[in-house]
N, C-alpha and C positions, 0 to 999 in steps of 0.2 A: 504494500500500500504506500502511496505515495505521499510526500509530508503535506501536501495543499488537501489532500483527500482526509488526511488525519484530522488536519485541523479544521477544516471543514464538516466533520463527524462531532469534533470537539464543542463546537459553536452550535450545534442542532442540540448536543447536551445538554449547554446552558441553557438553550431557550428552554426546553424538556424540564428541567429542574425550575425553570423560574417562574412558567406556568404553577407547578406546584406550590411554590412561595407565594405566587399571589391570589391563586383560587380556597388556598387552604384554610382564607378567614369567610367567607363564604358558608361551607359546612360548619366550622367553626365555631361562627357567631352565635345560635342559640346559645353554643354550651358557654361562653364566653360570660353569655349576658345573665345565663342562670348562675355562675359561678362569682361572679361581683356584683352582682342585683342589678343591673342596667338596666333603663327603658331604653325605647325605641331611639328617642334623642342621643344619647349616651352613644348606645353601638351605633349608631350613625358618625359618630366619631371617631370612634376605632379607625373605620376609612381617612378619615381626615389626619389622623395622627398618619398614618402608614403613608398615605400620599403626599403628605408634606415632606418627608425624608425622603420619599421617592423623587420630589422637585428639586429640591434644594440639592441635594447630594447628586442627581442626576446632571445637574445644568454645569453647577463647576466641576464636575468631574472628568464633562466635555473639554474643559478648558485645559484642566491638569495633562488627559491624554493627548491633547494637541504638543504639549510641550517635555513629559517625561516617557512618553509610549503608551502606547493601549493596553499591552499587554500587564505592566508594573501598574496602571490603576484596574484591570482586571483581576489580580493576583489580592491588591488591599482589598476591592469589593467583595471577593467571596473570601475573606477572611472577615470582615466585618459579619456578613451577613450569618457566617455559621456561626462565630459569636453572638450575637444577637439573637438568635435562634436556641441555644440552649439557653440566653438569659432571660429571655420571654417565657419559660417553663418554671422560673423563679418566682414571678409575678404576686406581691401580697395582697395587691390591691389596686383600683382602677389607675390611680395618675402613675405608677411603676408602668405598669401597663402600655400607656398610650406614650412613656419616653420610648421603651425598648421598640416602637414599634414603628417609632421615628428611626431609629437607624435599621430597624430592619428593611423597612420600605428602602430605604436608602441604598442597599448594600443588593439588593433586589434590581433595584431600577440602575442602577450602575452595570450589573452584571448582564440582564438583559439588553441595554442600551451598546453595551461594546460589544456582546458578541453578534450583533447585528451590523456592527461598524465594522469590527473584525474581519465579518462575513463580505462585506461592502470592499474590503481593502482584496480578499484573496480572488476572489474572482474577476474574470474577465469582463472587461465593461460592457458587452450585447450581452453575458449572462446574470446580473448582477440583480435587477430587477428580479426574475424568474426566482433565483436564488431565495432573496430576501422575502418573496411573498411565499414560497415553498418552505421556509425554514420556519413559518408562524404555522405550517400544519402539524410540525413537531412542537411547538408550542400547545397547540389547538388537542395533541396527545397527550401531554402533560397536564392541561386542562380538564380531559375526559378521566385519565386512567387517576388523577390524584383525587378528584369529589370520590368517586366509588368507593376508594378504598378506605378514605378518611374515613366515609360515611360508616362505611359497613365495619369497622373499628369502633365510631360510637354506639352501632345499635347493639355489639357486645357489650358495653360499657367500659370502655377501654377510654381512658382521661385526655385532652384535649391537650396536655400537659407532654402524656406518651408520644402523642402524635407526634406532635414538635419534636422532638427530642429523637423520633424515629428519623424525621428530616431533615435534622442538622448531621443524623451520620450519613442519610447519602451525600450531604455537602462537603463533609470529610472528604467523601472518594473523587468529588469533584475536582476540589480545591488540588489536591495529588496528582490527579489526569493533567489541570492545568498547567501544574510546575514541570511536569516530567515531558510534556508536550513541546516539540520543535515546532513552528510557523516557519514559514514559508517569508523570505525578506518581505518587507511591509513597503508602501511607499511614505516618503519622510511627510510628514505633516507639515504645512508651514505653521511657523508658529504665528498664531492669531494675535496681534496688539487691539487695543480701545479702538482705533480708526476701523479695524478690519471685523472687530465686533459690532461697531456704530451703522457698518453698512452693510454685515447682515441682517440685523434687527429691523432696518429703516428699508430691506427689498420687501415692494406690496405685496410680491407673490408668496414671500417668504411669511409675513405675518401671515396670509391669510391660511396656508398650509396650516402656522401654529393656532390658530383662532380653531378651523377644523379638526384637529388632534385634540384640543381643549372639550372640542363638546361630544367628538366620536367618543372619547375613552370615557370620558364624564356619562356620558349616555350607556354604552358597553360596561359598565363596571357594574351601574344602575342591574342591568340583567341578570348577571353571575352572582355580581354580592348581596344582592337583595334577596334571592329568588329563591334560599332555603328557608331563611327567614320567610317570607310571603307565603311557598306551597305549606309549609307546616302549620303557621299561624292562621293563615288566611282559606287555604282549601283543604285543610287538616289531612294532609302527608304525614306519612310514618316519617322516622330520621331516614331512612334508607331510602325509602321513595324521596323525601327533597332531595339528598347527597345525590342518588342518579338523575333529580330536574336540572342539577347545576351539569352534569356529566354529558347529560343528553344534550344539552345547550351548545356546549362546542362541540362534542362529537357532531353535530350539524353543522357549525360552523367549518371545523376541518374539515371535511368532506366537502362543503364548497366555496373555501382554500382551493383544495388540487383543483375543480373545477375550474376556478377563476384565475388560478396559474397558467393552463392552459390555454385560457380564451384572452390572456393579456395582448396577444397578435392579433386576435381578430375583433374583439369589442373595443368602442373607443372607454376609455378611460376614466373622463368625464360624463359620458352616458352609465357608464357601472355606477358610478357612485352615487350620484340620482336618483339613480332609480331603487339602490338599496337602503340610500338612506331614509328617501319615500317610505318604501316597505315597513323600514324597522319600526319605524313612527308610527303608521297606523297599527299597525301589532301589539305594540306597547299599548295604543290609547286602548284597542280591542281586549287585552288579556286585564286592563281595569273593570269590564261589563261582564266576564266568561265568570259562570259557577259550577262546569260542568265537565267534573275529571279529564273525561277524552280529550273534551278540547284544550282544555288547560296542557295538557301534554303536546296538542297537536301545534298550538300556540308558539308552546317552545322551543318545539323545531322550525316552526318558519321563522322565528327571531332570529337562531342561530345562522341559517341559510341567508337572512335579509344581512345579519353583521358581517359577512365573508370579504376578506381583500382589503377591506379601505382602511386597515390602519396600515400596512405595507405598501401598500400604492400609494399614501401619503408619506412616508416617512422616505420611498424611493425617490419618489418625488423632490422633497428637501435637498437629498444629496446630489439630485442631479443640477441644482441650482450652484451650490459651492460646492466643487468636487476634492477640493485642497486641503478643506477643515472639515471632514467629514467626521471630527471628533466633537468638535461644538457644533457645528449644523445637529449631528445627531440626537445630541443633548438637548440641545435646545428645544427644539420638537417633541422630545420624549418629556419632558421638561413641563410644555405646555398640556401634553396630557395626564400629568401628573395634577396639574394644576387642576383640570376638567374633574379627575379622581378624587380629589381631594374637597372638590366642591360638589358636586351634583349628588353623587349619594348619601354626605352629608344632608342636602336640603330635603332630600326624599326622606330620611329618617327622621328630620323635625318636623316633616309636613305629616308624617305617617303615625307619628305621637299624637296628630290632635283629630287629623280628619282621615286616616286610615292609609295602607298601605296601598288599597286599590287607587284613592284620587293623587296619592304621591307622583303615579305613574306619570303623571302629565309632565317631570320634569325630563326622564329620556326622551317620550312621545316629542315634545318642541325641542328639544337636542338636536334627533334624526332629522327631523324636517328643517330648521337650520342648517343645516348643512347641505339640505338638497336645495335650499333657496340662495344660499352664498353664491352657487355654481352656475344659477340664473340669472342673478341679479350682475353678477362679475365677470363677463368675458372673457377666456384665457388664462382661468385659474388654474385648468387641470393642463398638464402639458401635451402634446400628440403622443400616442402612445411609440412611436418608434423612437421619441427624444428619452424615452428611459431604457 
């Protein structure tokens, strides 16, 4: 096997393991909320803590890798995060809680964010794209196959605490894959100064990408992290049946992943996103009206189906504007969707304390549709699909 095939096995890893990291508060969350009395407002915050460390520590981390290597902030992020990962099974009490979970988010969104840049650096530039949206169906696995298992752990009774502590040791084997692993030479980053930050931030195209990433993942997160919470509380799911509604959710989603990989040649770009952001939207407002198991399941496979592709077609997108800093381009971007995580299912969890979990829905419901209206209203936001 060849070193660029290695390291490109190594980078589908991390995504694989960081789905886990961030689906796994998801199932989670009941036990969470039972275990330090929380209301709805409360674990609505847990997101906000996790997604703040996810922003913060994402954004300059782009900056640090532009200037020490990607790989040496790859190496502290999955030291951080398996750290943090055993100190979050310490937890006495809510405010312990909601620090450790700031740098978990943190050591999470770092690690996912480079090994996509990573990914970005070793491939060839006509396969790069391809790559990047193929590597979120490994994601999209790690997604599926960690709800399941969480889940069907808690309905043994197996502590939330275990969990954790079971997934800081694959981080262990991770972190070891990392260091023992030879890349492939990289290309040199230029190093990014104030001026060359000022005029990324200030390209229209560039915000409006990070504006979209803000409301996708803000909207997306809405679905996954809510969604055990909501089947159990609100359509009275076993633990096992929510943990499989979260599994089932991207298991639809991956599956059209490779779909949408595939049709990156022949569908324009800006029409996929439209039309799925459309979709996700009305789905969302619809699964606030459904009380009726089948549909509720059928619900959230077309969510998963309508979410496919556009946080990799957007993030492809970013780097094919500045191809030099794809360590802060990429940060920043991920950066913005941390921001979107850290706010929108927040608001759904305040909104869902007072008038319910179903009318909360209305905040991914205008997320999606925001985003299909940005690409109407702005010409030229999406680029021709041959330019990625």
């Amino acid at each position: 096997m060849t070193v660029k095939k290695r390291s490109v096995y190594l980078c589908y890893a991390m995504n694989f393991i960081a789905a886990i990291c961030l689906t796994i508060i998801g199932p989670s969350l009941p036990r969470l909320g039972a275990d330090f009395d929380l209301d709805l407002g409360q674990m609505g915050l847990l997101f906000t803590f996790e997604f703040v460390g996810f922003t913060a520590f994402t954004f300059f981390s782009g900056i640090i890798a532009d200037y020490i290597g990607k790989r040496k902030t790859a190496i502290l992020s999955l030291i951080m995060l398996t750290v943090s990962i055993f100190v979050l099974t310490l937890s006495p009490n809510f405010v312990f809680l909601g620090v450790v979970l700031v740098f978990l988010g943190g050591g999470m969104g770092v690690m996912e964010i480079l090994s996509n840049s990573l990914l970005s650096d070793i491939c060839d530039e006509e396969d790069k794209t391809y790559q990047i949206v193929f590597m979120q169906c490994f994601f999209g696995a790690g997604a599926v196959v960690g709800p399941i298992l969480i889940s069907l752990a808690y309905s043994y009774g197996v502590s939330w605490r275990s969990v954790y502590q079971v997934l800081g040791i694959a981080l262990i084997a991770l972190t070891v894959w990392f260091l023992l692993n030879k890349f492939p030479p990289l290309p040199a980053a230029a190093k990014i100064d104030l001026r060359g930050f000022a005029n990324l931030i200030s390209d229209k195209k560039f915000l409006l990408i990070c504006l979209c990433m803000f409301l996708y993942t803000g909207a997306e997160s809405c679905g996954w992290g809510w969604m055990a919470e909501f089947t159990e509380s609100v359509m009275r799911f076993s633990v096992l049946e929510s943990g499989a509604a979260v599994a089932v959710f991207w298991l639809a989603m991956t599956i059209s992943r490779l779909i949408a990989a595939k049709l990156l040649h022949k569908v324009d770009v800006r029409t996929f996103i439209m039309g799925f952001s459309l979709s996700a939207g009305i789905i969302c407002a619809i699964m606030g009206f459904v009380d009726n198991t089948v549909l509720t399941w059928i619900i959230i496979i077309l969510l998963g189906f309508a979410c496919s592709g556009i946080w990799g077609m957007i993030l492809s997108y970013g780097a094919a504007i500045f191809k030099k800093n794809t360590g802060t381009t990429f940060a920043t971007i991920s950066a913005s969707g941390g921001v979107g995580m850290s706010v929108i299912p927040a608001l759904m969890g305040v909104t869902g304390k007072y008038v319910g979990l179903r009318w909360s829905l209305v905040f991914p419901a205008v997320s999606f549709v925001l985003i299909m209206v940005l690409f109407i209203i702005i010409p030229g936001i999406s680029p021709k699909k041959e330019n990625l």
